[in-house]
C-alpha positions as CSV (number, residue, x, y, z in Angstrom):
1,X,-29.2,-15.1,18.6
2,X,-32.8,-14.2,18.2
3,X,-32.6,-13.5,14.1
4,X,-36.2,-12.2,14.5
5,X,-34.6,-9.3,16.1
6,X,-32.6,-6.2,14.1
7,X,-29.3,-5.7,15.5
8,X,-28.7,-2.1,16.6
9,X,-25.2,-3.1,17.7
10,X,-24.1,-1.0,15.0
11,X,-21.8,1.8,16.6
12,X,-20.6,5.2,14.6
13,X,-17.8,6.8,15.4
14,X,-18.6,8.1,18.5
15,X,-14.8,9.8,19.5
16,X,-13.3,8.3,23.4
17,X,-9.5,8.3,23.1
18,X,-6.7,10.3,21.4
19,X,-3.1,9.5,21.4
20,X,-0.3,11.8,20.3
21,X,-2.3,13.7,17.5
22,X,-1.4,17.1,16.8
23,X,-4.4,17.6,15.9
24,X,-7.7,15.9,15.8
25,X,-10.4,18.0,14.2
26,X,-14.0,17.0,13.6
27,X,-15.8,19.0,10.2
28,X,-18.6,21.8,10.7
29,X,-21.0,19.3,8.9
30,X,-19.5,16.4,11.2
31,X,-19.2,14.2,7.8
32,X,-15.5,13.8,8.7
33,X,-12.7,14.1,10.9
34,X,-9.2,15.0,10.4
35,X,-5.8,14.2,11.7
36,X,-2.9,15.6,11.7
37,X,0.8,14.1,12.9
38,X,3.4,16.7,12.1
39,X,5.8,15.4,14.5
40,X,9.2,14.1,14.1
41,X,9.7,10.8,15.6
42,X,8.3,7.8,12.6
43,X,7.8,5.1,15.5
44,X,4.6,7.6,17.1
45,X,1.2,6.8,15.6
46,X,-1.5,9.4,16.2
47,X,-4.3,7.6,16.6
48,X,-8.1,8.0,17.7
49,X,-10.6,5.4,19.4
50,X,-14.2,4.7,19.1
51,X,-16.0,4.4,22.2
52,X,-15.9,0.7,23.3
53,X,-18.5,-2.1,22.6
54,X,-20.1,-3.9,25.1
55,X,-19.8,-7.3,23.6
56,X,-16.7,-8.9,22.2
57,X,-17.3,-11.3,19.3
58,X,-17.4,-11.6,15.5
59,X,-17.5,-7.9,13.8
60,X,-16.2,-6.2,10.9
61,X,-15.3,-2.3,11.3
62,X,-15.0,-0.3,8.6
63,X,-14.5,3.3,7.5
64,X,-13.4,5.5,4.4
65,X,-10.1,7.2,4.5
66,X,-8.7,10.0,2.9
67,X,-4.8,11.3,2.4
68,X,-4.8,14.5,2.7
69,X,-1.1,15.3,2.6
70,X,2.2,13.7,2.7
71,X,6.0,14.4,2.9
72,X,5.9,13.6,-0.9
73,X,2.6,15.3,-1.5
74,X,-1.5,13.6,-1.7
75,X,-0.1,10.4,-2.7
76,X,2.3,9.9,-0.2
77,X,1.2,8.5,3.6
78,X,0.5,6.4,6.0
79,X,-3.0,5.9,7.1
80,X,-5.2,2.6,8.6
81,X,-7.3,0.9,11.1
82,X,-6.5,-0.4,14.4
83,X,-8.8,-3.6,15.8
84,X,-8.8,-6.0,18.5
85,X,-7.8,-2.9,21.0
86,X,-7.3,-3.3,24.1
87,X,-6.7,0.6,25.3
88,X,-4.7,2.8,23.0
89,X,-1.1,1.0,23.7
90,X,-2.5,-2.2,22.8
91,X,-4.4,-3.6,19.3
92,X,-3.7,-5.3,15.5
93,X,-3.6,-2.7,13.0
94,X,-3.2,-2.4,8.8
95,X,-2.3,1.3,7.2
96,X,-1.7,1.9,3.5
97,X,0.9,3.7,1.6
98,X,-0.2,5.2,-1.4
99,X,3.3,6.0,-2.5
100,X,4.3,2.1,-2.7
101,X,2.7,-0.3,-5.1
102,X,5.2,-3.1,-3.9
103,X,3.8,-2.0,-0.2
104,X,0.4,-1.4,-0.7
105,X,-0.2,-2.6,2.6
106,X,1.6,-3.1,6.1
107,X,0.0,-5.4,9.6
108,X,1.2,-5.4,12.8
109,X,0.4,-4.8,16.1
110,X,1.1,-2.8,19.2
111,X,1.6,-3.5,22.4
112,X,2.5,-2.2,25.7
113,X,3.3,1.0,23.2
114,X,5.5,-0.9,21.4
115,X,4.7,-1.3,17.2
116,X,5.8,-5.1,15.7
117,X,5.3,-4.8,11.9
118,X,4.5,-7.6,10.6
119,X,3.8,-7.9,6.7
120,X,4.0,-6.0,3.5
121,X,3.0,-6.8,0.2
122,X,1.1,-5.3,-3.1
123,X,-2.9,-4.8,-3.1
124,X,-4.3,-6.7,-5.8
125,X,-5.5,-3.8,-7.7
126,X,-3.2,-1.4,-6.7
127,X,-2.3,1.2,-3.9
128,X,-5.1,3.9,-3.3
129,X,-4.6,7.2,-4.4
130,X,-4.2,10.4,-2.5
131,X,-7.2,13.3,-2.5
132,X,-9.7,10.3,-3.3
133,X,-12.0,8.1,-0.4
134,X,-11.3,4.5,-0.6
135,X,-12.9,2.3,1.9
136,X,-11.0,-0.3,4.7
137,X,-12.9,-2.5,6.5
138,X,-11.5,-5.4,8.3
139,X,-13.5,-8.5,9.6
140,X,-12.5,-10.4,12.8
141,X,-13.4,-13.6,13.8
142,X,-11.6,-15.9,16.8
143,X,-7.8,-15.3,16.2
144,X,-8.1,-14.1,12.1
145,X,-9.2,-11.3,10.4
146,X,-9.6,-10.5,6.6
147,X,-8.5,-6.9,5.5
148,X,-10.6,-5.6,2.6
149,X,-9.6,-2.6,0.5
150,X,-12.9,-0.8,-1.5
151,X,-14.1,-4.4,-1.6
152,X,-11.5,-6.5,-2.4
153,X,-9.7,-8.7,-0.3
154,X,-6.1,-7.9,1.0
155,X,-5.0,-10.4,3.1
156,X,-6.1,-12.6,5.6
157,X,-3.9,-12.5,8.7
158,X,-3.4,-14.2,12.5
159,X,-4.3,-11.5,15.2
160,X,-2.0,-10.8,18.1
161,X,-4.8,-9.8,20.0
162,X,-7.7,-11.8,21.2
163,X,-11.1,-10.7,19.6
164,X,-12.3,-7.3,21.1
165,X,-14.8,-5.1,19.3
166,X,-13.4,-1.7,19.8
167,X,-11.4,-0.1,17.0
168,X,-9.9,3.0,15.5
169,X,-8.3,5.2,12.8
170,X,-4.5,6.4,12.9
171,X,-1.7,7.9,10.5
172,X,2.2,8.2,11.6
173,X,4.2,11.4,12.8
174,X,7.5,11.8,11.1
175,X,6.1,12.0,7.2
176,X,4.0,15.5,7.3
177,X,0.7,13.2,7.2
178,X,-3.1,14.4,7.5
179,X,-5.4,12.4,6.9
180,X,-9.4,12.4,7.0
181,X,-11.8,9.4,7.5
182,X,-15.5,9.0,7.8
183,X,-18.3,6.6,7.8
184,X,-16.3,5.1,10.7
185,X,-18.9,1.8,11.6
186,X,-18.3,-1.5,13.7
187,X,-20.6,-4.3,13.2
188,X,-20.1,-6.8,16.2
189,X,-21.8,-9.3,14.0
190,X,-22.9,-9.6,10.1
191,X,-25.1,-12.7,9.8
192,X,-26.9,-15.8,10.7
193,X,-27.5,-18.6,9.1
194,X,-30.5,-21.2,9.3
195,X,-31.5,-23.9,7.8
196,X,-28.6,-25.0,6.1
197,X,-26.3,-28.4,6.2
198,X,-23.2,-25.5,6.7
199,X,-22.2,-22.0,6.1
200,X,-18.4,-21.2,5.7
201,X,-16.9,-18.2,5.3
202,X,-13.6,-18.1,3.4
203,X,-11.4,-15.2,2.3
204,X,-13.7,-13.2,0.1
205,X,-17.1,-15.3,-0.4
206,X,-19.1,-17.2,1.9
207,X,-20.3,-21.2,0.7
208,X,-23.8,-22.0,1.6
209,X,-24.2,-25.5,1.6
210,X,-28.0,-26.4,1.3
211,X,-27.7,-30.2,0.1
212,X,-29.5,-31.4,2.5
213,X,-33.7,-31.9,3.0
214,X,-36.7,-31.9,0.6
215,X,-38.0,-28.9,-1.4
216,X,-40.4,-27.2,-0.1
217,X,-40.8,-29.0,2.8
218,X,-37.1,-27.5,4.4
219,X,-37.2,-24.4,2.9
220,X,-34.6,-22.1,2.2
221,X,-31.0,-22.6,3.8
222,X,-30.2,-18.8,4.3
223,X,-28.2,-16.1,5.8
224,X,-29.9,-12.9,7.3
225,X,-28.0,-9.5,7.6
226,X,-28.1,-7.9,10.8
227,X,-27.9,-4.6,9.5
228,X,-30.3,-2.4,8.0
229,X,-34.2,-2.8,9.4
230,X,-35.0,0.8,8.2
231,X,-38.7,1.6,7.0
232,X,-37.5,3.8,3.7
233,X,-36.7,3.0,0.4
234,X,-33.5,1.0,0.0
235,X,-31.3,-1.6,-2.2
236,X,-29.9,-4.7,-1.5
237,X,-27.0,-5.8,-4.0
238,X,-24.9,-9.6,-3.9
239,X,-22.8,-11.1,-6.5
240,X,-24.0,-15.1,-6.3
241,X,-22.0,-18.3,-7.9
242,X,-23.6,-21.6,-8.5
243,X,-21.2,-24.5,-7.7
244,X,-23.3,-27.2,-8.0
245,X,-26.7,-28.5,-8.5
246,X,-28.5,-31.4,-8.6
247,X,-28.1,-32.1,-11.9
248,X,-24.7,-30.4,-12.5
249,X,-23.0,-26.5,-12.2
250,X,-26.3,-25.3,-14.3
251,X,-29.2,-26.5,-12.0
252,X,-30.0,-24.3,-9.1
253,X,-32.5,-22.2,-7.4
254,X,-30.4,-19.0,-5.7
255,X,-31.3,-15.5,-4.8
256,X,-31.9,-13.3,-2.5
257,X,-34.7,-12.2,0.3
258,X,-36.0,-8.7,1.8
259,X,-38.8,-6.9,3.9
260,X,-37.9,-9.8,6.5
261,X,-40.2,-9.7,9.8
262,X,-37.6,-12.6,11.1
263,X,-36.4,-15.6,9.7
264,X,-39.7,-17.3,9.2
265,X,-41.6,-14.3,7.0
266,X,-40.0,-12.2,4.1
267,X,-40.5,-11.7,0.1
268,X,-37.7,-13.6,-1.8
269,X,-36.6,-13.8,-5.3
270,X,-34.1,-17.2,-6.9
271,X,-32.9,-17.4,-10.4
272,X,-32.9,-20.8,-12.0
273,X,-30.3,-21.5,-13.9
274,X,-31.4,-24.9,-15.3
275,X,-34.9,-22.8,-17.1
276,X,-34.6,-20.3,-19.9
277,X,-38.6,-20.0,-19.5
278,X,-39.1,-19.9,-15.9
279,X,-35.6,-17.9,-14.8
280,X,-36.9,-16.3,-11.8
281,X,-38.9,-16.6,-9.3
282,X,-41.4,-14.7,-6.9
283,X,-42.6,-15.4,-3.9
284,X,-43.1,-15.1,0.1
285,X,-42.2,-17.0,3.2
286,X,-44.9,-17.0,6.0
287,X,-44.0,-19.2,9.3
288,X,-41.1,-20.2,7.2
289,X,-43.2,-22.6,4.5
290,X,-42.2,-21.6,1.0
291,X,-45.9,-19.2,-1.2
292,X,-46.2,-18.1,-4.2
293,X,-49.9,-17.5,-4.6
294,X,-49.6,-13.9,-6.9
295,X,-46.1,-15.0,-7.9
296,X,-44.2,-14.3,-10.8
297,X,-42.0,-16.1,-13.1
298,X,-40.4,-16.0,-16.2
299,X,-37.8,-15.3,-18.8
300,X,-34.8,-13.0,-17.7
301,X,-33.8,-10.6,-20.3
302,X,-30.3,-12.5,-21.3
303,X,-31.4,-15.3,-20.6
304,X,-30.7,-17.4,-17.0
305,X,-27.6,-17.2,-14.9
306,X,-24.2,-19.5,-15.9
307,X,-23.2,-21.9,-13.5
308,X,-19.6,-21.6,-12.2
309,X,-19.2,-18.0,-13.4
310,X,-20.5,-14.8,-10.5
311,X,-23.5,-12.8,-11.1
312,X,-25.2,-9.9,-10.0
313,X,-28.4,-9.2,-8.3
314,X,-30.2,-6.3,-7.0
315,X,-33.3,-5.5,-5.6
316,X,-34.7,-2.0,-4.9
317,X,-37.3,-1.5,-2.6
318,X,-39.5,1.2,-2.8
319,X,-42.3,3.4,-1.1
320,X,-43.4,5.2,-4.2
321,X,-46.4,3.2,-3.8
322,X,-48.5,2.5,-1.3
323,X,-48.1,-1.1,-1.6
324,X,-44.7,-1.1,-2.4
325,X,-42.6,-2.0,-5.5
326,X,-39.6,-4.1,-5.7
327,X,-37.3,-4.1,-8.8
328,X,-34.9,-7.0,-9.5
329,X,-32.1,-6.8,-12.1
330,X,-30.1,-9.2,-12.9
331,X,-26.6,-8.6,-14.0
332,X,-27.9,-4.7,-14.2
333,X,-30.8,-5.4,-16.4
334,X,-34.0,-5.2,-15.0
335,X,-35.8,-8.5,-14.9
336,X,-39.0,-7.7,-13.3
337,X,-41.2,-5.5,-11.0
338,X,-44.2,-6.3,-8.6
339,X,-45.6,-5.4,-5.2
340,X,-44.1,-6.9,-2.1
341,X,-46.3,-8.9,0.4
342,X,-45.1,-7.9,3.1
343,X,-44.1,-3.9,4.7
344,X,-41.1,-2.3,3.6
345,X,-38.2,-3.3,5.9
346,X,-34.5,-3.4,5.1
347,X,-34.0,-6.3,6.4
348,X,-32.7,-9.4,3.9
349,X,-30.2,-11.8,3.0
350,X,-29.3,-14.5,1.1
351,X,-30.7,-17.8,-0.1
352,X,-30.6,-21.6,-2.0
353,X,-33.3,-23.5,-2.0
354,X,-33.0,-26.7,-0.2
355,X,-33.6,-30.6,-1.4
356,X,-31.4,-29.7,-4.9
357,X,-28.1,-31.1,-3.7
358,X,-27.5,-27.0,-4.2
359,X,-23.9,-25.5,-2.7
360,X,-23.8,-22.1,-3.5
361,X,-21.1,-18.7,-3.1
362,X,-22.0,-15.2,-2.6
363,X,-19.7,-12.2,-2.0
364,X,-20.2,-8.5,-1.7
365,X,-23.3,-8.7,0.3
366,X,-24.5,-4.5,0.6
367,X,-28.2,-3.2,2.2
368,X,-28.3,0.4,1.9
């Protein structure tokens, strides 16, 4: 793929199927929609389809959910997302039960109408609650996918189905459930990565693997986010782990890049963790060769990163002035401000600087 591009593959919720709803509503301010399954029989899912993708390969689909009502009241239900779907008679699925902190969760899959349930276990922090928005989202790749719940990893599970990018949002008949959801997004793809020995994504983090090559001749080994390529003021947020530098857990050079015109010309900040003086680090990318004429670099407010121990990083971009300004905190306290080089676009991702033996995690990658 062309990462020079922006992917618009990004699809809201744009309603095509409804199966045995009582009711499917859609709000006045079409923030959210609402469904209700008043019906008798436990085994029949109401359940509602976005319109299908064109292309079938790596996505995540997400969407905040809601519960409404329940037999038992707010806090008790049944409400999820359906993946890999075929038609409405056939996908994988996971649903929640906020009455059960021993269930918090439950897969499965249907097919040919027919539910197979799958497993059931706690969430690590707890079932949601009823009357409150927690988000799901659910990343599929080849014959896996990893269930999140606001964030944090669930479970990672073999699908039934093979990979298909159309998905959906059900509750069950037979327990008095409604249920709302909105923000209802697939993403057929997250990421690429370039010029790194390997990328790897495991349950929760991905490893970047940039021991390889000669600093600056190679550059950064990176990933770049599909998403976003807005012109307006926006954030980008990453928790990052150093696992190993050249000269042990506290030697790096890791951090993040934005305003991306492709993968050859952005702005970027790193941290290094080996420098109490020089902790970060300003710069630019043009025809993918390292700048930092008009850089910045200095001493971060409490001091440099830890190795083996996640931090945070954010960047906000902004339009306030005519040139730009970026503001970059570390662990929530601001570490420094300047003007970007290059036009406002949300566009970024992640980085480690290569020839420094550096591997490197990051998690919780948002642009917004």
């Amino acid at each position: 793929m062309n990462d020079g591009i922006c992917s618009n593959d990004r699809d809201k919720f744009s309603l095509s199927t409804v199966a045995h709803c009582t009711r499917v509503m859609k709000s006045s301010s079409s923030s959210h929609y609402k469904l209700d399954a008043m019906g008798s029989d436990k085994r029949s899912m109401c359940r509602v389809l976005a319109q299908p993708t064109l292309k079938s390969q790596a996505y995540t689909v997400s969407a905040e959910l809601l519960n409404q009502a329940g037999w038992q009241g707010i806090n008790s239900g049944h409400l999820g997302l359906l993946f890999n779907a075929r038609d409405e008679n056939n996908f994988d699925f996971v649903y929640f039960r906020p009455h059960s902190a021993g269930g918090c969760y439950q897969t499965g899959f249907m097919k040919s109408g027919n539910l197979n349930f799958i497993e059931s276990k706690a969430c690590p922090k707890g079932p949601p609650k009823g009357g409150v928005w927690f988000q799901v989202s659910v990343k599929a790749h080849d014959q896996d996918a990893q269930i999140y719940f606001n964030g944090d990893l669930v479970t990672t599970i073999k699908t039934h189905h093979t990979l298909q990018a159309r998905a959906g949002v059900f509750t069950f008949h037979g327990y008095q459930n409604v249920v709302l959801f909105r923000n209802f997004q697939i993403d057929p793809q997250l990421y690429v990565s370039k010029r790194c020995a390997r990328t790897v994504e495991f349950p929760g983090y991905v490893k970047l693997d940039a021991d390889h090559g000669s600093w600056p001749k190679d550059g950064f080994c990176q990933v770049s986010y599909l998403n976003g390529c807005g012109t307006g003021n926006y954030q980008i947020s990453v928790d990052m782990y150093n696992f190993i530098g050249r000269d042990g857990v506290n030697f790096g050079h890791l951090g993040v890049f934005f305003n991306a015109e492709d993968g050859e010309n952005y702005d970027f900040v790193y941290f290094r963790l080996h420098s109490v003086r020089s902790c970060f680090q300003t710069g630019y990318v043009y025809k993918a060769e390292p700048k930092f004429d008009g850089a910045k670099s200095s001493t971060c407010p409490a001091g440099p990163p830890k190795g083996a121990e996640w931090f945070s990083v954010k960047v906000t971009v902004s339009t306030a002035l005519p040139a730009g300004k970026v503001n970059v905190y570390l662990n929530d306290n601001l570490v420094t401000s300047w003007n970007p080089r290059y036009v406002v676009k949300s566009h970024g991702g992640v980085l480690v600087a290569n020839g420094y033996k550096n591997v490197a995690y990051f998690r919780n990658f948002r642009i917004f």
